[in-house]
C-alpha positions in Angstrom: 44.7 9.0 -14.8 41.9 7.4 -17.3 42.0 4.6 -14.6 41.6 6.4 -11.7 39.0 8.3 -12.9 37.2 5.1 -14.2 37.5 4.0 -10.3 36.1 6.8 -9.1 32.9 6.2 -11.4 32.5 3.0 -10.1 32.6 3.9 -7.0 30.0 6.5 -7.1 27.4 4.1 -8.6 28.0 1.6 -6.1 27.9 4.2 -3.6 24.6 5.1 -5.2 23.3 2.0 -5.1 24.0 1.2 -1.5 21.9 4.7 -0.5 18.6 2.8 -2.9 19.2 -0.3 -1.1 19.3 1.2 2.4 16.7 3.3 2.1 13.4 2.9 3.2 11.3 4.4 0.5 11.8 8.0 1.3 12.7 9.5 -1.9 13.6 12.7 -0.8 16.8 11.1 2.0 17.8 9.3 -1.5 17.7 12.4 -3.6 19.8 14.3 -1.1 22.0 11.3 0.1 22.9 10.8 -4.1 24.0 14.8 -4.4 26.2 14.6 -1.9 28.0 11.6 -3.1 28.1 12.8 -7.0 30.9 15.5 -6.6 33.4 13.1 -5.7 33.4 10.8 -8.6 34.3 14.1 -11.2 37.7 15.9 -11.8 37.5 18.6 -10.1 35.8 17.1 -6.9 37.2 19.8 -4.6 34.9 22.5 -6.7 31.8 20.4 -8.0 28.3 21.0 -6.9 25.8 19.0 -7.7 22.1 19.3 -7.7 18.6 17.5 -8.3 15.4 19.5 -9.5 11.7 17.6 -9.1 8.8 20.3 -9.1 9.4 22.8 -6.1 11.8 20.5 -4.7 15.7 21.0 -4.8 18.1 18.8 -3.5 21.7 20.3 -3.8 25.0 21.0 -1.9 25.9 24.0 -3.4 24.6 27.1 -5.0 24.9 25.8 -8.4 23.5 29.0 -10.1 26.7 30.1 -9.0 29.0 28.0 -11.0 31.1 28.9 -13.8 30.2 25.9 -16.0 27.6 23.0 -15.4 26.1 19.8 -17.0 22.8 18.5 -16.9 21.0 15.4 -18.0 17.2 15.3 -17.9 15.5 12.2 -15.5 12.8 10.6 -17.0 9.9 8.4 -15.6 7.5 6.8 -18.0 8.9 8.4 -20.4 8.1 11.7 -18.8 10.9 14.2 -17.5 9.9 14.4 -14.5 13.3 16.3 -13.1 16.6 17.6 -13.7 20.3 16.2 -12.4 22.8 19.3 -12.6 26.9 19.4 -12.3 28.4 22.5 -12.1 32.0 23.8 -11.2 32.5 26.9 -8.8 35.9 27.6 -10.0 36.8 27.9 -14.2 38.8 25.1 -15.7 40.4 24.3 -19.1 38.0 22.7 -22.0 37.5 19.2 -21.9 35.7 17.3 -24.4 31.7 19.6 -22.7 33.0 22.4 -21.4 35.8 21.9 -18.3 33.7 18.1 -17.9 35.3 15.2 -19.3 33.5 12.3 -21.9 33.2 10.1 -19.4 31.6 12.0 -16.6 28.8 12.8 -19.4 28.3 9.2 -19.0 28.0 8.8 -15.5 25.6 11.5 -15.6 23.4 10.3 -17.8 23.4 6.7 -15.9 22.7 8.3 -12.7 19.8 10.4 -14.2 18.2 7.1 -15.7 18.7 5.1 -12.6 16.9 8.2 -10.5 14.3 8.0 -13.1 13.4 4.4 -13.1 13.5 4.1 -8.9 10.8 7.4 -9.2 9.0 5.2 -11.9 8.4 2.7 -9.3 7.6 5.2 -6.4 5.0 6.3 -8.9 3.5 2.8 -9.5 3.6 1.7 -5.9 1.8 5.0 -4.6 -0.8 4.4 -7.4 -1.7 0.5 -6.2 -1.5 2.0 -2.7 -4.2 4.4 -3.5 -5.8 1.8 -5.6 -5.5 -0.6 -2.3 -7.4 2.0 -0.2 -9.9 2.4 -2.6 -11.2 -1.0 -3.0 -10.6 -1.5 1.4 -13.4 1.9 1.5 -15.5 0.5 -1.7 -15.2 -3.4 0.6 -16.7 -1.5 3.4 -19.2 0.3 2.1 -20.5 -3.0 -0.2 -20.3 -4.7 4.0 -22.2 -1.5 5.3 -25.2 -1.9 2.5 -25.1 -5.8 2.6 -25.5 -5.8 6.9 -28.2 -3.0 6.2 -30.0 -5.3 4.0 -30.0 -8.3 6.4 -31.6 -5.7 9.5 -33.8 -4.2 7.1 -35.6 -7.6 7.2 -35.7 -8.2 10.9 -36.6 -5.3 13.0 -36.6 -7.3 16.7 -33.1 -6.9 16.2 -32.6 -3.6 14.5 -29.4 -1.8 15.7 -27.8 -5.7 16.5 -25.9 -5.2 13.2 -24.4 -1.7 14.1 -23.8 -3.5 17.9 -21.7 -6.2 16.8 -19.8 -3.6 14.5 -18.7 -1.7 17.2 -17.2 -4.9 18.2 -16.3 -7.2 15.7 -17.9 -7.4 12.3 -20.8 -5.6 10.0 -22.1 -8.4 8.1 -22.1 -11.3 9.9 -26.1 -11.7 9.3 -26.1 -11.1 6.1 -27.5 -14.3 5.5 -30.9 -13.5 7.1 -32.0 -12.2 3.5 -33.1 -15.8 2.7 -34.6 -15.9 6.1 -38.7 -16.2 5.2 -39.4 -12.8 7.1 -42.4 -14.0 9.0 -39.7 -16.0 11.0 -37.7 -12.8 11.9 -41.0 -11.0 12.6 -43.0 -13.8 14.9 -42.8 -12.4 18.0 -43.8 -15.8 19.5 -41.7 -18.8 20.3 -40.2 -20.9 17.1 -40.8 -24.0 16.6 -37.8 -26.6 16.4 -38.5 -26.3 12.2 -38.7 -22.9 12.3 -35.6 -22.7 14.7 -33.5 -24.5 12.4 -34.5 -22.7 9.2 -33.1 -19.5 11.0 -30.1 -20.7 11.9 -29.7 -21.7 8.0 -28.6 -18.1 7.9 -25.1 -18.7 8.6 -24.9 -21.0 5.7 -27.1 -18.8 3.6 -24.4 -16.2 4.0 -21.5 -17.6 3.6 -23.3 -18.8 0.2 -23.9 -15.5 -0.8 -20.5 -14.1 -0.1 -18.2 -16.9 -1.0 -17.6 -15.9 -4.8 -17.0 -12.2 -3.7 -13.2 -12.0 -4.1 -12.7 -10.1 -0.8 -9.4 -8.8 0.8 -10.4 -10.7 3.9 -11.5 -14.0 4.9 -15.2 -12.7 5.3 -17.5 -15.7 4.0 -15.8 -17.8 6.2 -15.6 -15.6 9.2 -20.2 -15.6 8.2 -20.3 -19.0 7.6 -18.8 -19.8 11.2 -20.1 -17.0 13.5 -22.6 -19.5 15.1 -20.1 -22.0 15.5 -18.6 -22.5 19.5 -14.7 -23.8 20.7 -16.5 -26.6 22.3 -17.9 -28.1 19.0 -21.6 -27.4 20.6 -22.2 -24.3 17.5 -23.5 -24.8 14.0 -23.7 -25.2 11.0 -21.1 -28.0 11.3 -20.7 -28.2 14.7 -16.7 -26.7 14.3 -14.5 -27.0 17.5 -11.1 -24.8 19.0 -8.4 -24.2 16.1 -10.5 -25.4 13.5 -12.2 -21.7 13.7 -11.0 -18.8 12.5 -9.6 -16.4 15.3 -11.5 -14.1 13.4 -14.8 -16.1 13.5 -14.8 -16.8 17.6 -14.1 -12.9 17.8 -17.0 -12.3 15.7 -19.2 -15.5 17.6 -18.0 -13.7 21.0 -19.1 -10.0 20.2 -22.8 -11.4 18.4 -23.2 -13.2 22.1 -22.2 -10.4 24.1 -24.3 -7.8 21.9 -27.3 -10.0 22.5 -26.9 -10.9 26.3 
């Protein structure tokens, strides 16, 4: 009898085990998924209900306020209780070593409570980095947003060309025009081939600027090659096809079309 019951522990962890593994991260199908399969490993499988508490949720297959006796076992996440796994019987049954339940179905309990609480323990921690993720990806964009705002500050004949090539591609692609003498961005006459050249500097000036800033996203790179063309013809080092960034020729594509 020991042994059989012994198997039928087993079995429920593994069982157990098998739901965490399949599932996709929805704790609640795991919750409800691991009440079901609980009864079965206990004596009196025929007549056991089992239940898990969290907050307003309740996962259960029975009315276990119902039962005539129950166990419970407290699940704990970092150290916190953070819910409740419950055993009860419908139906009365002689005393065992806790009520009708047996010493080693205490055991079981406990393990699957402490196994529940460490897999909520890391739902916890991996929807805190994900809201830590999305935090730093809206505090990235609005550093981009300031940064672009800087660059157009300085050169009103193309005020708006920031926001343009936005809407298309990228939001700080001329960031480097802050190093730009502003007299160049303001002449409203034809550059000379010296002055020419010291504005195109600004790719390089950007990706200078940005390269040390430990972004999610390739972005002084992307800077430093917006000006650069598939056919080698661009600057600053005269890059040519796969050698870009896809990123870079879809950010070199939209600052051409936004200009044309």
């Amino acid at each position: 009898m020991a042994l059989t019951d012994h198997r039928k522990e087993l079995r429920c962890l593994q069982q157990i085990e098998q739901i965490i593994g399949a599932s996709h991260g929805s704790i609640d199908d795991i919750h409800q998924q691991t009440v079901d399969a609980i009864p079965q490993a206990w004596l009196h499988a025929a007549h056991g209900v089992a239940r898990i508490s969290r907050g307003t949720k309740t996962y259960q297959t029975g009315h276990l306020d119902r039962c005539q006796s129950d166990q419970s076992s407290p699940i704990r996440a970092n150290d916190t209780i953070d819910g409740c796994l419950e055993v009860g019987y419908t139906q009365p049954f002689a005393e065992a070593i806790e009520g009708p339940f047996l010493a080693e179905e205490r055991v079981l309990l406990d393990t699957i409570a402490t196994r529940l609480g460490s897999l909520i323990a890391k739902a916890i921690a991996e929807e805190g980095l994900n809201r830590t993720l999305e935090e730093n990806e809206r505090l990235y964009k609005q550093l981009l947003t300031v940064l672009g705002g800087m660059a157009e500050m300085r050169d009103p004949y193309t005020a708006g060309h920031q926001h343009s090539v936005d809407q298309l591609a990228g939001s700080i692609h001329d960031i480097g025009k802050i190093m730009v003498p502003a007299a160049l961005l303001c002449q409203p006459t034809t550059l000379t081939r010296h002055e020419y050249d010291l504005v195109k500097d600004h790719a390089e000036a950007g990706y200078n600027i940005l390269k040390d800033v430990e972004f999610p996203w390739p972005i002084a790179r992307i800077v430093h090659e917006h000006h650069e063309r598939k056919d080698g013809s661009g600057n600053p080092k005269g890059l040519r096809g796969d050698e870009l960034l896809l990123e870079s020729r879809i950010v070199a594509v939209a600052d051409v079309v936004q200009s044309m």
